[in-house]
Structure formats: C-alpha cells, structure tokens
FIKOL-357550 format. One record per residue: residue number from 1; residue in three letters; x, y, z of N, C-alpha, C, O in turn. Coordinates in steps of 0.05 Angstrom, whole numbers, m for minus. Atoms other than C-alpha are relative to their C-alpha. Layout:
BEGIN
NUM:ALA:X:Y:Z:X:Y:Z:X:Y:Z:X:Y:Z .
...
This chain:
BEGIN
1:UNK:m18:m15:18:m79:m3047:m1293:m16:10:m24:m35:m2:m35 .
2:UNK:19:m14:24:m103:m2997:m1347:18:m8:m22:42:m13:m22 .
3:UNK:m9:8:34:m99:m3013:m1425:38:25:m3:60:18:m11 .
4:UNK:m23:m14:6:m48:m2949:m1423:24:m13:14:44:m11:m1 .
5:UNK:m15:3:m17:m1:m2979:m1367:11:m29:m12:35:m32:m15 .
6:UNK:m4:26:14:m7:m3057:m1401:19:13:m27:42:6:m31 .
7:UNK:m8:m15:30:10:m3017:m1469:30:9:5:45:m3:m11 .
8:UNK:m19:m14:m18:70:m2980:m1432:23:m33:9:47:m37:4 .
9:UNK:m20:23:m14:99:m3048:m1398:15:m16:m25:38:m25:m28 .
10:UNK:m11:20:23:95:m3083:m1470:27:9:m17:46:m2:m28 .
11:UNK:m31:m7:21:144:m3034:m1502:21:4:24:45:m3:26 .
12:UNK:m28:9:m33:183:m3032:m1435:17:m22:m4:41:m21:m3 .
13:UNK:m12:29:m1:194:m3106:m1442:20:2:m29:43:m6:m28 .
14:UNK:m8:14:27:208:m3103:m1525:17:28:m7:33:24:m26 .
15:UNK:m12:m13:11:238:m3038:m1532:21:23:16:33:42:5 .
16:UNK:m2:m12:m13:260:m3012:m1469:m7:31:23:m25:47:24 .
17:UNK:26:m38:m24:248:m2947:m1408:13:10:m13:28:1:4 .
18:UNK:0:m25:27:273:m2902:m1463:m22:10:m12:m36:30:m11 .
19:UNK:27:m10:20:226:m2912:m1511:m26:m5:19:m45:7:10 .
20:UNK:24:1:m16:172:m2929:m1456:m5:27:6:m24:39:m4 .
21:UNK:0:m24:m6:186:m2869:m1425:m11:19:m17:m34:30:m13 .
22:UNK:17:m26:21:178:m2818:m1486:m26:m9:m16:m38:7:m30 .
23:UNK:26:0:22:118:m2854:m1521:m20:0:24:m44:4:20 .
24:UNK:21:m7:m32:84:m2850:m1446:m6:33:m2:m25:48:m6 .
25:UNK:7:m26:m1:98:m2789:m1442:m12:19:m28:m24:40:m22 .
26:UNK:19:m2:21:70:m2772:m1512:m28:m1:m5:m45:13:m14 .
27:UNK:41:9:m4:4:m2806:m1503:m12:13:19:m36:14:20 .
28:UNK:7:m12:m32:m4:m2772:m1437:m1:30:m12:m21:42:m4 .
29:UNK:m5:m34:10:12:m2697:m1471:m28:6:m8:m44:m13:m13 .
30:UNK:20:m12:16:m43:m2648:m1497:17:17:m28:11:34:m45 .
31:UNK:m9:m10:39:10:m2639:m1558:m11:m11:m22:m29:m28:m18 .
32:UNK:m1:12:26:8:m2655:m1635:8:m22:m6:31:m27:m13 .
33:UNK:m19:22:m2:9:m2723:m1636:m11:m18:11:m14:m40:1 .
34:UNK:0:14:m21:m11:m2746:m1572:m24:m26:m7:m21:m49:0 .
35:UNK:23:17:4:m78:m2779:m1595:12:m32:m19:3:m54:m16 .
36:UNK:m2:27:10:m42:m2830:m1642:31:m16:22:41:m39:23 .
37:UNK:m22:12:m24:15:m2839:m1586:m13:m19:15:m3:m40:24 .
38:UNK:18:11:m18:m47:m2861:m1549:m8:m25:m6:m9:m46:7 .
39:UNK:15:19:23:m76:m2898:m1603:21:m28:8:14:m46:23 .
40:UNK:m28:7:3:m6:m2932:m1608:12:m22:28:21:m45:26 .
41:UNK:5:15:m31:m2:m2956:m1530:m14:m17:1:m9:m42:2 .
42:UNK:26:16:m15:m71:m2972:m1516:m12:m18:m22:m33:m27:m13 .
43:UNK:11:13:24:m90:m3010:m1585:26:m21:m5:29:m44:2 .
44:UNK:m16:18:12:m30:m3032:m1618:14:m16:20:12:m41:20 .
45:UNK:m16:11:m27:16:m3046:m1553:m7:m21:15:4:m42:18 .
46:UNK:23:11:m17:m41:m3068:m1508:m14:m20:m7:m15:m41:6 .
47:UNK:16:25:14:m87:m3106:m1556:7:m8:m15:m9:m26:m21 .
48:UNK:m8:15:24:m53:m3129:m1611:25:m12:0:28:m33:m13 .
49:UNK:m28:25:m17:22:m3156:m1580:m12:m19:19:m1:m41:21 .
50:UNK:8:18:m23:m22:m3186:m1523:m23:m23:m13:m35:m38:2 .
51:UNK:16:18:14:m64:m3226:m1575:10:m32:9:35:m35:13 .
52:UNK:m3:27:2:m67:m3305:m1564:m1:m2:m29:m10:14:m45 .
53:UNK:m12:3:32:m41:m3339:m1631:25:0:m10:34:m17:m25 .
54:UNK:m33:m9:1:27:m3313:m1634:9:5:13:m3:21:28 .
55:UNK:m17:m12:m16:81:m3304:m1597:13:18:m12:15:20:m36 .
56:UNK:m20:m23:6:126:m3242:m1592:20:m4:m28:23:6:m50 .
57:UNK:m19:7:30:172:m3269:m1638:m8:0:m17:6:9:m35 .
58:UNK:5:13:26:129:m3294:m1690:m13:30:m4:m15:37:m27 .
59:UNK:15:m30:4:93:m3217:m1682:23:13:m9:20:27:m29 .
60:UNK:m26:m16:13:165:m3190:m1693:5:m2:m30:11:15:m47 .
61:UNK:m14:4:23:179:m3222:m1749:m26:7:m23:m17:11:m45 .
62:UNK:21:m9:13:115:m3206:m1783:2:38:m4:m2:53:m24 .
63:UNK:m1:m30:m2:125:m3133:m1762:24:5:m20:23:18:m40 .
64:UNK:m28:2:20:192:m3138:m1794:m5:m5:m31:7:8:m48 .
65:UNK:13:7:30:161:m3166:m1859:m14:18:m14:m18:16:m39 .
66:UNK:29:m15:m4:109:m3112:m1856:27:24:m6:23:38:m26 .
67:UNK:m15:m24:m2:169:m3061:m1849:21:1:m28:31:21:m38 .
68:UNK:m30:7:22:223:m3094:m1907:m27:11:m25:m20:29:m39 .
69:UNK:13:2:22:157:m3093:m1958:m10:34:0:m18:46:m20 .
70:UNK:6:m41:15:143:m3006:m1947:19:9:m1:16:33:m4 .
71:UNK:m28:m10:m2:219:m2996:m1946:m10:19:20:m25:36:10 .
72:UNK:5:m13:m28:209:m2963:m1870:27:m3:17:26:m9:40 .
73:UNK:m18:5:m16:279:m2965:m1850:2:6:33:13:m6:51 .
74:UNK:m5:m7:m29:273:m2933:m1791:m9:m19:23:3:m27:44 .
75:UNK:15:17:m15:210:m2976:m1770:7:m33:3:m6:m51:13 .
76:UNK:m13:20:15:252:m3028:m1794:27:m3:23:37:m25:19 .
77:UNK:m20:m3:m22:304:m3023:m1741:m7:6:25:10:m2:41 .
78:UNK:16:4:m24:258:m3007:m1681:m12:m34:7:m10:m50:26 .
79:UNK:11:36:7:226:m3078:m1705:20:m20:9:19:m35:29 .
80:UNK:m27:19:m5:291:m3115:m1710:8:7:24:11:m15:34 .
81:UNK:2:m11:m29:304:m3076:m1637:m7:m25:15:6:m43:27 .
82:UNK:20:12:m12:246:m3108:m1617:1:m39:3:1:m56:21 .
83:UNK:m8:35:3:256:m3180:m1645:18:m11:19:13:m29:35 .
84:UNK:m17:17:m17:322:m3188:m1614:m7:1:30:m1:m19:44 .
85:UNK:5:0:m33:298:m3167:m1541:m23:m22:m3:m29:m31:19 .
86:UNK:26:29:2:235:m3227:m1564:23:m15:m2:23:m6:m25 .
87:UNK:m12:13:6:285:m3265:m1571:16:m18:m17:31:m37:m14 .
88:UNK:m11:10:28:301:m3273:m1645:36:2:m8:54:16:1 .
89:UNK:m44:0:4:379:m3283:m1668:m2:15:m28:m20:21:m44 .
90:UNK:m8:m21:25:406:m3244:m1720:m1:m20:m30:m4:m15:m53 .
91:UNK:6:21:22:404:m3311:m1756:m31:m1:m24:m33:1:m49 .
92:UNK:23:m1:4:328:m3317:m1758:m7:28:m19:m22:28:m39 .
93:UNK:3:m16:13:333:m3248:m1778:4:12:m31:m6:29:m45 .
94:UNK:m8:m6:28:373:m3254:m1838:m19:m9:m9:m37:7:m15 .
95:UNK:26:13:8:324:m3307:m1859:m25:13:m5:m43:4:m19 .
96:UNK:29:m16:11:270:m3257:m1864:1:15:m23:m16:17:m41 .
97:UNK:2:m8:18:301:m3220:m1903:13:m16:m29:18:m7:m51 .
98:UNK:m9:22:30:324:m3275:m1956:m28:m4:m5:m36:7:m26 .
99:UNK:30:5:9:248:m3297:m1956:m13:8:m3:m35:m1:m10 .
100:UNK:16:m26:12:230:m3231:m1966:4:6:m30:m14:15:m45 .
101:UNK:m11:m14:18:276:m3217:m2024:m14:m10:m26:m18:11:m38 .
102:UNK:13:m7:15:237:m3246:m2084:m19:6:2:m30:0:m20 .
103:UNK:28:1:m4:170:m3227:m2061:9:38:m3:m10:47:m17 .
104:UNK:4:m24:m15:190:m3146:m2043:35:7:m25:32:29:m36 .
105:UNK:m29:m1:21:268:m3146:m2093:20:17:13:18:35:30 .
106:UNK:m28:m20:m11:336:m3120:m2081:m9:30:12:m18:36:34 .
107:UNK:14:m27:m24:318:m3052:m2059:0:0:23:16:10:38 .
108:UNK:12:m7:m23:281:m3059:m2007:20:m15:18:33:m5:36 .
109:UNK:m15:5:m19:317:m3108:m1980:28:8:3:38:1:25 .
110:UNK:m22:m20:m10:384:m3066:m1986:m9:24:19:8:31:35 .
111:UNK:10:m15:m16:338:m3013:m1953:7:m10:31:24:1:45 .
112:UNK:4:20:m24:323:m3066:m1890:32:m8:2:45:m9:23 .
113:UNK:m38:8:m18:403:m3087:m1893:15:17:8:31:12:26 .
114:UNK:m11:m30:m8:428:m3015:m1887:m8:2:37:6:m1:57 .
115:UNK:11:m3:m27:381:m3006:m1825:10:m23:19:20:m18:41 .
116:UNK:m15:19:m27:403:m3074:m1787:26:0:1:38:m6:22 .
117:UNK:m35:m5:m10:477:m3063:m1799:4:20:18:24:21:33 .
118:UNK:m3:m29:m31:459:m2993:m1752:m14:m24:18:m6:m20:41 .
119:UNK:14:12:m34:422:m3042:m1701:27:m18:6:39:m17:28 .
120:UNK:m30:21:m12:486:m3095:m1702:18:24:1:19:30:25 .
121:UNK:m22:m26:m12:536:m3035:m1697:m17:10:22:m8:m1:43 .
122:UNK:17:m13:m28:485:m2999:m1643:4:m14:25:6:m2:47 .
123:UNK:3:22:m16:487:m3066:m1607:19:m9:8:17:m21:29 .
124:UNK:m23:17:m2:558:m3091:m1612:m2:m29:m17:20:m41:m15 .
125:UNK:4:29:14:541:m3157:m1652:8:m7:m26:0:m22:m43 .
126:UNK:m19:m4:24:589:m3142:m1699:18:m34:0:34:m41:18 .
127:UNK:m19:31:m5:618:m3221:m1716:23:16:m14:37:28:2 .
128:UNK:m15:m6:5:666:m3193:m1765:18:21:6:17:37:m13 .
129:UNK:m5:m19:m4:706:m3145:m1736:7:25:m22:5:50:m19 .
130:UNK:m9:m11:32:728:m3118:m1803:m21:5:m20:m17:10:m44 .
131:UNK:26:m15:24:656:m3103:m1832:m7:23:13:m9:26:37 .
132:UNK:m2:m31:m3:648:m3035:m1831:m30:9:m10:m38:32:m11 .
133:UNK:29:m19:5:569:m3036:m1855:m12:m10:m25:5:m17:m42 .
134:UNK:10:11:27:526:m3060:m1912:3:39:m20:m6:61:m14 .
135:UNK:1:m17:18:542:m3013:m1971:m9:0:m27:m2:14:m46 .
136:UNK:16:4:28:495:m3037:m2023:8:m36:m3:21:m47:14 .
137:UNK:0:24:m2:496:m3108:m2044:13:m4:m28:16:m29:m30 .
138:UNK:m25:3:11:544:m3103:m2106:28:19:6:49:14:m5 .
C-alpha cells in the first residue's frame, strides 16, 4: 500500500468516503492546490495519525486544542467530526473546551461552541430537544 492510499483510508476511517473521496481526488489533480492536498494525505494523514504514542483519540483531541486556540471554526468542526468517529463523546469534548477556556478565553471558546452546536445539529445529538444552538455565552 502507497503512503497516498494509507493517507486516503485514514480519513476514510475518521472522516468518511465524502471527504476521502474529494481530498483524493484533490491530491491526484494538476489544479491549484493539489500539491498541499498531497502534502495533506501523504504526510499529515499517512505519517503523523499513524504515529506510535497516541491514539486517534488522544490525536483528536490535541487537534481540537490546536483548532479552539487559532479560532478555526471550521477546522474546528471537521476535528470534532473526527473525534467522535475516534471515538470521543461529546462529554470528553466539552471537557476540552472547559480546559481550554482559561488558557485561550471566552472568545475562542464561543468561536469552538458555535461550530460544535453545527456538528450536534449535523449529527442529531441534540439531548435537549429545545436547544436551538449556542448563541454566545451570555
């Protein structure tokens, strides 16, 4: 198996054949782009999720930490994606961002709670039926 194809299976597994699909097909293109799509597979995907040391999870949640502290909502919700298919609970998740919050401050982490209220609505994992969405934190 080639680094691209290992690279390819890992986000298969953590993020689904959606996103496998179009970042394959990205890295594979001669478009604008394609070289860090590549990069992206065969490096980050390939060699650096398949590291001994950590497991998926504990790489999630690091990624997630990594994502609450540049306010990256977006990357911030691919992450959390990612966690729950590793197998993290939404529990664990809050927890990151409580143990984030004096280190990185309100902000960001209203940034990071905006974005996982779209992954629990996206998802269905709505406990309260009657929350309608983080709308700031006063």
């Amino acid at each position: 198996m080639t680094n691209r194809e290992a690279g390819i299976d890992i986000v298969r597994e953590m993020m689904g054949d959606q996103a496998a699909a179009k970042l394959s097909a990205s890295a594979d293109s001669n478009t604008f782009g394609a070289s860090i799509a590549a990069y992206a597979v065969d490096q980050v995907f390939a060699d650096i999720w398949t590291r001994p040391g950590l497991d998926r999870r504990s790489r999630s949640l690091v990624a997630m930490s990594v994502m609450i502290a540049m306010r990256q909502p977006h990357e911030f919700a691919i992450h959390m994606g990612a966690g729950l298919n590793n197998g993290l609970t939404l529990k664990e998740i809050e927890e990151v961002l409580i143990q984030a919050l004096p280190y990185v401050g309100y902000p960001a982490i209203a940034t990071a709670l905006a974005a996982a209220a779209e992954v629990i609505k996206e998802r269905g994992l709505d406990v309260d039926q009657n929350y309608t969405g983080h709308r700031g934190l006063l």
